[in-house]
ZAMARGU-4260 file (C-alpha; in steps of 0.2 Angstrom, whole numbers, plus 5000, padded with zeros to 4 digits):
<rodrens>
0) 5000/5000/5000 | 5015/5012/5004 | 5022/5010/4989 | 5007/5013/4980 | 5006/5029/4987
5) 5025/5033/4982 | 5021/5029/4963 | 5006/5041/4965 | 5017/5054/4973 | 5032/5051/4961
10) 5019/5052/4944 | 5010/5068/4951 | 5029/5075/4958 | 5037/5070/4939 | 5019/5078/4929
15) 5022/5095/4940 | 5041/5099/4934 | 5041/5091/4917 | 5046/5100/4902 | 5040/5089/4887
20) 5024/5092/4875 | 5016/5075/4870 | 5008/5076/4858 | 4997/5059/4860 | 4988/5068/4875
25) 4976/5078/4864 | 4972/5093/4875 | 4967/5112/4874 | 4976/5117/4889 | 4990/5131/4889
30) 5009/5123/4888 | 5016/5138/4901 | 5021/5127/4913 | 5031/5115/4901 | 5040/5128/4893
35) 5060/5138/4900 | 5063/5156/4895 | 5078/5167/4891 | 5077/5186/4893 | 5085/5196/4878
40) 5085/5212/4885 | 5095/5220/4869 | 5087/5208/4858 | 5106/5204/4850 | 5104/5186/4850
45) 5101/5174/4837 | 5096/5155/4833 | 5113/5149/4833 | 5117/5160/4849 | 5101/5154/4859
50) 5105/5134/4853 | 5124/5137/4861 | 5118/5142/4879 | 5119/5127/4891 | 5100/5123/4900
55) 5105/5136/4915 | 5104/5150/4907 | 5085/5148/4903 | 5071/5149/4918 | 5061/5137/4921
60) 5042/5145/4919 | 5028/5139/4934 | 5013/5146/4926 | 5001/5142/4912 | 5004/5157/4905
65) 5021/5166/4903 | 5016/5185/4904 | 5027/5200/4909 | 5015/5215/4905 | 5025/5229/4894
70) 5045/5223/4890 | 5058/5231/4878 | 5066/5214/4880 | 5064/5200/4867 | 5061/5182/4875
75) 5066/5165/4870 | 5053/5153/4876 | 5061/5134/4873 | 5051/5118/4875 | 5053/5098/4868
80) 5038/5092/4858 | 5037/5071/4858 | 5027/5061/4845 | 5028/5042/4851 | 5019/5037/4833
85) 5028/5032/4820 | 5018/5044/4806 | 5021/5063/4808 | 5007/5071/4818 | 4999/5091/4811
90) 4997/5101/4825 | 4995/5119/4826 | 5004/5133/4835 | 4990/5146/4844 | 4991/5161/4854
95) 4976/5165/4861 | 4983/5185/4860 | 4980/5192/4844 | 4991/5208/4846 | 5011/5198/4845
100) 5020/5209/4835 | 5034/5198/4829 | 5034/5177/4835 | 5048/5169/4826 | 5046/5151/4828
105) 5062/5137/4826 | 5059/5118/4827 | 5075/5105/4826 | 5070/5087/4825 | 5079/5071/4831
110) 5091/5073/4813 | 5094/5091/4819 | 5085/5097/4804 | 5079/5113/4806 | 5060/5120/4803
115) 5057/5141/4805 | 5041/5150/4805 | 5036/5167/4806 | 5021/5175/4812 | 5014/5190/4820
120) 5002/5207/4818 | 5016/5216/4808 | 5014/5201/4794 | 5000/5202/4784 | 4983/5192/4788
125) 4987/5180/4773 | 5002/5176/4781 | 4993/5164/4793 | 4989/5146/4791 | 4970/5146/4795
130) 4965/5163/4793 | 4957/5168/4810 | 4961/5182/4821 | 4970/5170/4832 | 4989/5169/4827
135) 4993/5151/4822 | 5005/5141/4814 | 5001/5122/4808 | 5017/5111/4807 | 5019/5091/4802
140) 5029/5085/4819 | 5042/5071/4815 | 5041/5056/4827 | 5055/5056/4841 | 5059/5072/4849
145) 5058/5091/4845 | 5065/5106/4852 | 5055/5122/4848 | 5062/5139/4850 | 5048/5153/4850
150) 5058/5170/4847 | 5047/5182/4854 | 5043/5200/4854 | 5031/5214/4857 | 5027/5232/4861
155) 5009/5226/4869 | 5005/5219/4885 | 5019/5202/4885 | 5005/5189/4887 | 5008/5172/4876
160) 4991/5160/4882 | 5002/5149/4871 | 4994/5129/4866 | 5000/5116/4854 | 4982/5108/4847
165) 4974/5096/4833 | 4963/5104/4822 | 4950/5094/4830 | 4955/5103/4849 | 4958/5121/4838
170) 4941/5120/4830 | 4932/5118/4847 | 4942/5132/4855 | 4939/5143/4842 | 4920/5140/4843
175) 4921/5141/4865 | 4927/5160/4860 | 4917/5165/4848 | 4902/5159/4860 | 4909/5172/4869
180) 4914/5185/4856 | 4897/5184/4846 | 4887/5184/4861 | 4896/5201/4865 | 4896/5210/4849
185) 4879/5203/4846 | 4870/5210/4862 | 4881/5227/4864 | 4875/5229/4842 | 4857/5225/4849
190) 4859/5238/4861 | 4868/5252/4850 | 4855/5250/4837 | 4840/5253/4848 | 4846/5267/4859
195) 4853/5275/4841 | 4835/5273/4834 | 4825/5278/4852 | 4837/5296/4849 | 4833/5298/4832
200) 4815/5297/4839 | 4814/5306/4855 | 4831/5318/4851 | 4834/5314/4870 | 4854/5318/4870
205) 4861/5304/4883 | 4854/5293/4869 | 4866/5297/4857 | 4880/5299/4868 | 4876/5281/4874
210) 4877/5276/4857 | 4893/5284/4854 | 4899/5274/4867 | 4894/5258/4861 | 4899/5262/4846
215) 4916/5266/4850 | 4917/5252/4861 | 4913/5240/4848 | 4925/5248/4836 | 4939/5247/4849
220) 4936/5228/4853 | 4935/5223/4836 | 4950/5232/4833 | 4959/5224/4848 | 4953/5208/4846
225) 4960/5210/4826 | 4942/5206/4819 | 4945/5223/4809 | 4962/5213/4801 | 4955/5200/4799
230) 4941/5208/4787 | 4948/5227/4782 | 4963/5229/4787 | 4970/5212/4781 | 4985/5220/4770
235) 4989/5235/4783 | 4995/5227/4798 | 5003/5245/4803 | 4986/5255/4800 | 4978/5239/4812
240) 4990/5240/4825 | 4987/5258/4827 | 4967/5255/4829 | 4972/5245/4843 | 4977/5258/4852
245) 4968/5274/4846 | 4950/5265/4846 | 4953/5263/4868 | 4958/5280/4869 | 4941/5287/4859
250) 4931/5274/4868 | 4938/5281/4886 | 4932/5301/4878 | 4915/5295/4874 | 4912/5285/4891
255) 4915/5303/4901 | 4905/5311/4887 | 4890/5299/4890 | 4893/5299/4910 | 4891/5320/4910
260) 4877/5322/4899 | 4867/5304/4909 | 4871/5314/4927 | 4868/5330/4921 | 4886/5337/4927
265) 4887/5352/4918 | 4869/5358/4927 | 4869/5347/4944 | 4887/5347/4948 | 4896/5361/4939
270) 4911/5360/4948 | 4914/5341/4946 | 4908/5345/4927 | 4923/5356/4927 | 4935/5346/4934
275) 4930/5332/4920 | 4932/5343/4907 | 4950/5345/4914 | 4952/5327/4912 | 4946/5326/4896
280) 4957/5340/4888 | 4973/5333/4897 | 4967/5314/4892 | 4967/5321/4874 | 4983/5330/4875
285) 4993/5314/4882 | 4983/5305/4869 | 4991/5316/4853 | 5009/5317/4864 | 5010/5296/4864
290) 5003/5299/4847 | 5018/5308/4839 | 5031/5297/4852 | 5026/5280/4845 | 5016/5266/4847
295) 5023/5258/4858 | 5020/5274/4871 | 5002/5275/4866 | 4997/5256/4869 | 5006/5258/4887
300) 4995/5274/4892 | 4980/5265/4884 | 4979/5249/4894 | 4987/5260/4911 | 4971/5273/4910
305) 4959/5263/4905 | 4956/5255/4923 | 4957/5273/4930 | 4944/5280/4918 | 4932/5266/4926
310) 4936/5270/4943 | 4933/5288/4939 | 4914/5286/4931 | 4911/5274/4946 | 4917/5290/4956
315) 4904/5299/4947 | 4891/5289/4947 | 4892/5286/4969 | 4896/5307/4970 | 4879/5307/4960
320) 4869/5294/4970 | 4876/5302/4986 | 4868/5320/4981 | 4853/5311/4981 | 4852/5309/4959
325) 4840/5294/4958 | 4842/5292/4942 | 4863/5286/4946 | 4858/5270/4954 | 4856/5259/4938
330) 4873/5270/4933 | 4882/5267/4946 | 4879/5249/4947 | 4882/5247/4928 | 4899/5253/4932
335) 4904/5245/4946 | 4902/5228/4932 | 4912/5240/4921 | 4927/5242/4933 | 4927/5224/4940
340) 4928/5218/4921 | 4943/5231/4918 | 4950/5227/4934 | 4952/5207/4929 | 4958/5213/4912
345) 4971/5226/4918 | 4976/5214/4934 | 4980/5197/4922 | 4989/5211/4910 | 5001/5216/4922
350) 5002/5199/4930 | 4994/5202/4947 | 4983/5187/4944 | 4984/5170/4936 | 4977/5170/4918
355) 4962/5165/4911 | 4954/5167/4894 | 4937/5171/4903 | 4943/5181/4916 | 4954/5190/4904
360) 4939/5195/4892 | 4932/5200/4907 | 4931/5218/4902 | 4920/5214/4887 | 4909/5204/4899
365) 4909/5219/4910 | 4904/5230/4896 | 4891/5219/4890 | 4883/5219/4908 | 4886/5236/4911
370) 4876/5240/4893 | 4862/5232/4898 | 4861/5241/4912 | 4867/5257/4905 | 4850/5253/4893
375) 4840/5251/4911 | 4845/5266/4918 | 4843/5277/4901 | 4824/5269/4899 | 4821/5276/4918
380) 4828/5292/4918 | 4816/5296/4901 | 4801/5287/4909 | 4804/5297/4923 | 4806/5313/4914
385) 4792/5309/4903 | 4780/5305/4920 | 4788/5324/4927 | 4785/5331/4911 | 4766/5324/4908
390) 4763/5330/4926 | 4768/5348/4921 | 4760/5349/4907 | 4744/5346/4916 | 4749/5357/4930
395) 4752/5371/4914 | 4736/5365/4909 | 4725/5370/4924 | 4735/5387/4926 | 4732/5390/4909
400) 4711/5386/4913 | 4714/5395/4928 | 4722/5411/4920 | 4708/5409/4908 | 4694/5410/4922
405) 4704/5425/4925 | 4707/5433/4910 | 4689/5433/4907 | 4684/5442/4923 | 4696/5455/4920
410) 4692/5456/4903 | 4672/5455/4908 | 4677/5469/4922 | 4687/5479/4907 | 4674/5479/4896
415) 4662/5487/4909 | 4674/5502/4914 | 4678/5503/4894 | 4658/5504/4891 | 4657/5515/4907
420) 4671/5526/4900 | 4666/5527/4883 | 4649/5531/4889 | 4656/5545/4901 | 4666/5552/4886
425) 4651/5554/4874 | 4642/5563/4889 | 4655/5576/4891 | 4658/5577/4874 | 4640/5580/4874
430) 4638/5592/4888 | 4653/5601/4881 | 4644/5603/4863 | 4629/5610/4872 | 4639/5622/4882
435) 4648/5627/4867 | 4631/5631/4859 | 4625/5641/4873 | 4641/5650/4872 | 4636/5652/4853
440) 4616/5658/4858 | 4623/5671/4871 | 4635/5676/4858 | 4623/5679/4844 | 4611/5687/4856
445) 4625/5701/4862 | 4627/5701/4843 | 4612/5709/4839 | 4613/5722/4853 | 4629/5730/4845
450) 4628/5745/4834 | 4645/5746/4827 | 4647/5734/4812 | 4666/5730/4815 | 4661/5726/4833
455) 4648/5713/4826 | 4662/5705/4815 | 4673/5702/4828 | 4659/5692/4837 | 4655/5683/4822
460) 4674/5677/4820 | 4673/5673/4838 | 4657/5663/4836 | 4665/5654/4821 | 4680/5648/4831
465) 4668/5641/4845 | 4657/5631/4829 | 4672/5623/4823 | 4678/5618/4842 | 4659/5610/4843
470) 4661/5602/4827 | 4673/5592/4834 | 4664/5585/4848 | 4650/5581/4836 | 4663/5570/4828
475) 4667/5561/4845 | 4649/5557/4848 | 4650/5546/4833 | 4665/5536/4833 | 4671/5524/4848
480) 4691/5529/4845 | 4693/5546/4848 | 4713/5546/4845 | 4706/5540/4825 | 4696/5553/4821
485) 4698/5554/4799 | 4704/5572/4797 | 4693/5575/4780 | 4676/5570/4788 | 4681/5584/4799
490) 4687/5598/4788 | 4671/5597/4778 | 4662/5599/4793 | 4670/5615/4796 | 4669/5619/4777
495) 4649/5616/4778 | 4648/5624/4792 | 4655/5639/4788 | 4649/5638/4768 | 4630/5637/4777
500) 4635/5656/4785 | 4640/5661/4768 | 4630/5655/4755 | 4626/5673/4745 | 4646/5673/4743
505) 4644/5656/4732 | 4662/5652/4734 | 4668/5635/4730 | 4678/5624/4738 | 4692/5610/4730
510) 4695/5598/4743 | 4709/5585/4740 | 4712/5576/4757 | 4720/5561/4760 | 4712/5547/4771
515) 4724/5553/4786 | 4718/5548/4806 | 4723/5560/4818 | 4726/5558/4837 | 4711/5571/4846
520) 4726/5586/4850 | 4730/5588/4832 | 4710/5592/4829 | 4706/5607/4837 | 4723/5617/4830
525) 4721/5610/4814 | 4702/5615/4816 | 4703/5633/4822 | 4717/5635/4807 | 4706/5630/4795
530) 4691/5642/4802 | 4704/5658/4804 | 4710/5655/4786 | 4693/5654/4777 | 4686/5667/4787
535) 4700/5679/4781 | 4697/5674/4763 | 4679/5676/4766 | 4682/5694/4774 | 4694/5699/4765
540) 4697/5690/4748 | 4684/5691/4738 | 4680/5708/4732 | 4673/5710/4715 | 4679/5692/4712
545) 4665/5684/4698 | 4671/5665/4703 | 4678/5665/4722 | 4684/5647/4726 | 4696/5642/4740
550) 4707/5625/4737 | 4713/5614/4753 | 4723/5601/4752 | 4730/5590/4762 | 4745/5573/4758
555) 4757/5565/4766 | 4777/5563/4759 | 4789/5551/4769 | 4792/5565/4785 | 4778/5578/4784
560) 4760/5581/4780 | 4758/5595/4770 | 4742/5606/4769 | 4742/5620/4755 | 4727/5631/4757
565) 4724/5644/4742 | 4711/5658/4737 | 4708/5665/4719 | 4705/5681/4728 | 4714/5699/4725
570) 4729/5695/4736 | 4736/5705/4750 | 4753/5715/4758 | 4761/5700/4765 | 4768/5712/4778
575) 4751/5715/4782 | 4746/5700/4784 | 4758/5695/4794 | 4754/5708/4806 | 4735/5706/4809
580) 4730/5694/4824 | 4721/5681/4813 | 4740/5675/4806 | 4747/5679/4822 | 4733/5667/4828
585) 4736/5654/4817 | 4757/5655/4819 | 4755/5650/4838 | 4745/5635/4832 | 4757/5628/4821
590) 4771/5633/4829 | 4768/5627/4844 | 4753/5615/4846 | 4760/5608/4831 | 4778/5609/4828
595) 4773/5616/4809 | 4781/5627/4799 | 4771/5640/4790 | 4774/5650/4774 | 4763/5664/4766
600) 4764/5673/4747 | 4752/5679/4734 | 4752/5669/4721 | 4734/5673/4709 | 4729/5676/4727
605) 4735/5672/4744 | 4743/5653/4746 | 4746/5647/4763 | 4762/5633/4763 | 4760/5623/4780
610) 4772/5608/4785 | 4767/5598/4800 | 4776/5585/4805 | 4772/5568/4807 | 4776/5566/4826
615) 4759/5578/4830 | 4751/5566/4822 | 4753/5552/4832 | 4739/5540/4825 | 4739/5545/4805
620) 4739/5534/4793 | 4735/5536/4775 | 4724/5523/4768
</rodrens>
């Protein structure tokens, strides 16, 4: 029985510390642990150089997977491969790493014949014996012994998840992944497509910065993962190693875009909203610095700040939660997924942890969780601002009922004091009328008691000016806007009027009047000018005239209104004129209740040139 146990020990003690492949034990697993490595720090060795160094110089490696996160050195990994059959056995080289820049592979059999290979993302996709974005390698194994040599180097994360498989093993690999793969891509395209569609639809902005995302997320793993070699770039492998690296650096920009436009930073949190933005520009200037230094200084500050950026949108997603932002609950949990994913990636990158293919696509997963979550959190933020927005709107809708209630009381209440108001005008304007006619009766009764003739005519003109001021409230007692009263309905009441008092004279008038409304001051100037100046034609102008006949008109150019009044009469001294109280009169009026000019000349009798601005007519209007 003891020495059953000691043959146990002995197998499992000689399995843990051997150093040969065999190739009859058909098996997917990674050959780490069988494998010795030599560092080429200046990368100045060679085949021939490497085959000379005794067994001491190379290190025995103890994991599955040989990793040592970024290196400048070139590594020599060495291993034995045994066939045990007589026939030679295809097998293929793979590296689960899609990203090897160079991998130079040597294989001596048991005749010291020697086999060489090379492969890596600085060859062309065609270069590679079945072409997926895995690098592989097939090779015929001789029976006996081989030593392989895998010369290799890269300015990416130095991680070779190395395996020796039978097309039977590589095929059932290769569909384990892309179980993985497809289901990613699959559900975060599902997920871009409908949130693209829902912002084309509702223009709701965290939509399309969520797609951006997405998008740029997709972009980045596919590029990483060389799907984008594998179907685009497949002659360019320098263009497809720089989307490895540029495509993380956009996806890390959009991520922060989305998380300020979701959490509302720039209106909730404007400090923190500045703060980011710092991050942002510095992010973009260390991005086009590593740009201009190389490749190689771009990848390192990629995969380095990607873990950080999470940490940071899980920062800002808590600081929301915290301030009491509901709608950061689904965010914050979405990115807590995000950063445990990223954390597993970056952890087995820089060999903190053991490797493992699922844990090492854990950041994809993470995404994946996180964007379904992301979707969750967008869907209730809208349904919440759509339940707030429905509730305003019929909060809007029973102010607006309520101001309407309102609005028609006061208008009701306006409508009465504008009736009441209207009515109290028409009664003044009434009473004044009447009082202006008694003025007019008392008048014409002191009339007849005078003797002296030139005494009479002064009353008379005096009477005259009082008609044409009632003339005027006649006018307000038939319209309902006093400040539009039409200015040749009113000069022909005046005319009439004063035509009526006249009628053996037979003097005939040319009116030409433009439709012009005047404001209610304008009217009684404008009407005691008109009653002077016919009554001094009337007096004065017509003496041994056959055909007396006064023309008044009145238009409008751009600035002024301009009113020409004119008698066929025998003319007059201007100077004379000019000194007698009815121009002296009619001067004040336009001067100064009208800001008007005034000109007088005989011209086949006296003309009258009047200019009156348009500012003291405040409501006129030509029609």
């Amino acid at each position: 029985m003891k020495i059953y146990y000691l043959i146990i020990l002995f197998i499992g003690f000689s399995s843990a510390f051997a150093t040969e492949i065999n190739l009859s034990n058909e098996n997917s697993s990674y050959e780490g642990e069988k494998i010795s490595y030599f560092e080429d720090k200046n990368s100045s060795y060679d085949i021939n150089k490497i085959k000379e160094l005794d067994n001491k110089s190379f290190i025995k490696e103890n994991k599955k997977v040989f990793l040592t996160f970024f290196t400048q050195s070139t590594y020599w990994l060495k291993f034995d491969v045994i066939n045990e059959t007589n026939n030679k056995l295809e097998r293929y080289f793979v590296f689960d790493t899609p990203w090897i820049d160079t991998i130079n592979i040597y294989i001596y059999d048991e005749q010291n014949s020697l086999t060489t290979y090379k492969l890596g993302t600085l060859l062309p996709f065609k270069e590679r014996s079945m072409k997926i974005n895995l690098l592989n390698q097939i090779h015929n194994f001789s029976n006996g012994k081989s030593t392989v040599y895998l010369q290799i180097k890269t300015r990416d994360p130095f991680i070779i998840p190395f395996s020796i498989l039978s097309e039977k093993n590589f095929y059932e690999k290769i569909i384990d992944m892309d179980l993985i793969v497809i289901s990613t891509y699959s559900i975060v395209s599902a997920i871009l497509i409908f949130n693209f569609l829902i912002f084309v639809i509702a223009r709701y902005k965290p939509y399309f910065y969520y797609s951006l995302y997405l998008l740029s997320y997709l972009i980045a793993s596919l590029s990483y993962d060389s799907h984008t070699f594998k179907y685009i770039l497949y002659d360019y492998p320098n263009t497809q190693n720089w989307m490895q690296s540029i495509t993380i650096l956009f996806y890390l920009i959009f991520s922060l875009l989305f998380a300020k436009s979701f959490l509302e930073l720039k209106d909730s949190f404007p400090k923190i909203d500045k703060y980011t933005n710092y991050i942002l520009v510095i992010h973009i200037g260390i991005c086009i610095l590593t740009t201009i230094l190389g490749y190689e200084y771009t990848i390192f500050y990629a995969s380095c700040i990607t873990p950080l950026f999470s940490i940071y949108m899980l920062f800002l997603g808590l600081y929301s939660f915290i301030k009491g932002s509901k709608k950061a609950i689904f965010f914050t949990l979405a990115t807590i997924f995000g950063c445990i994913g990223a954390f597993l990636t970056s952890s087995i990158a820089a060999s903190l942890i053991a490797y493992d293919w699922y844990l090492f696509k854990g950041v994809d997963i993470g995404i994946t969780i996180d964007s379904i979550l992301f979707s969750i959190a967008l869907a209730y933020r809208y349904t919440s601002l759509n339940l707030i927005l429905e509730k305003t709107k019929n909060e809007v809708t029973q102010l607006n009922i309520n101001l309407e209630k309102k609005v028609d009381e006061r208008t009701k209440e306006l409508d009465i004091q504008v009736k009441n108001k209207t009515v109290l005008l028409k009664e003044l304007s009434h009473r004044i009328k009447n009082n202006l006619q008694i003025i007019s009766a008392l008048l014409y009764m002191d009339k007849d008691k005078l003797v002296n003739e030139k005494d009479k005519d002064i009353l008379d003109e005096n009477i005259k000016r009082i008609k044409s001021i009632s003339i005027l409230y006649e006018n307000f007692l038939e319209i309902e806007n006093p400040n539009k009263i039409e200015l040749k309905k009113y000069i022909k009441e005046i005319v009439s009027e004063i035509k009526n008092s006249y009628s053996s004279l037979n003097i005939s008038y040319d009116l030409n009047i433009h439709k012009i409304l005047l404001n209610q001051n304008s009217l009684i100037p404008i009407g005691l000018v008109m009653n002077e100046l016919i009554l001094n034609s009337v007096k004065y102008a017509f003496k041994e005239i056959p055909n007396p006949k006064i023309s008044i008109y009145f238009f409008k150019d751009d600035k002024n209104i301009n009113f020409i009044y004119k008698d066929n009469g025998i003319g007059a001294s201007i100077d004379k004129v000019e000194s007698g109280f009815g121009f002296s009169l009619i001067k004040t009026l336009i001067s100064f209740q009208l800001n008007g000019k005034i000109n007088c000349r005989n011209n086949e009798g006296l003309e009258y040139n009047i200019i009156l601005p348009k500012d003291s007519f405040l409501n006129e209007k030509v029609l």
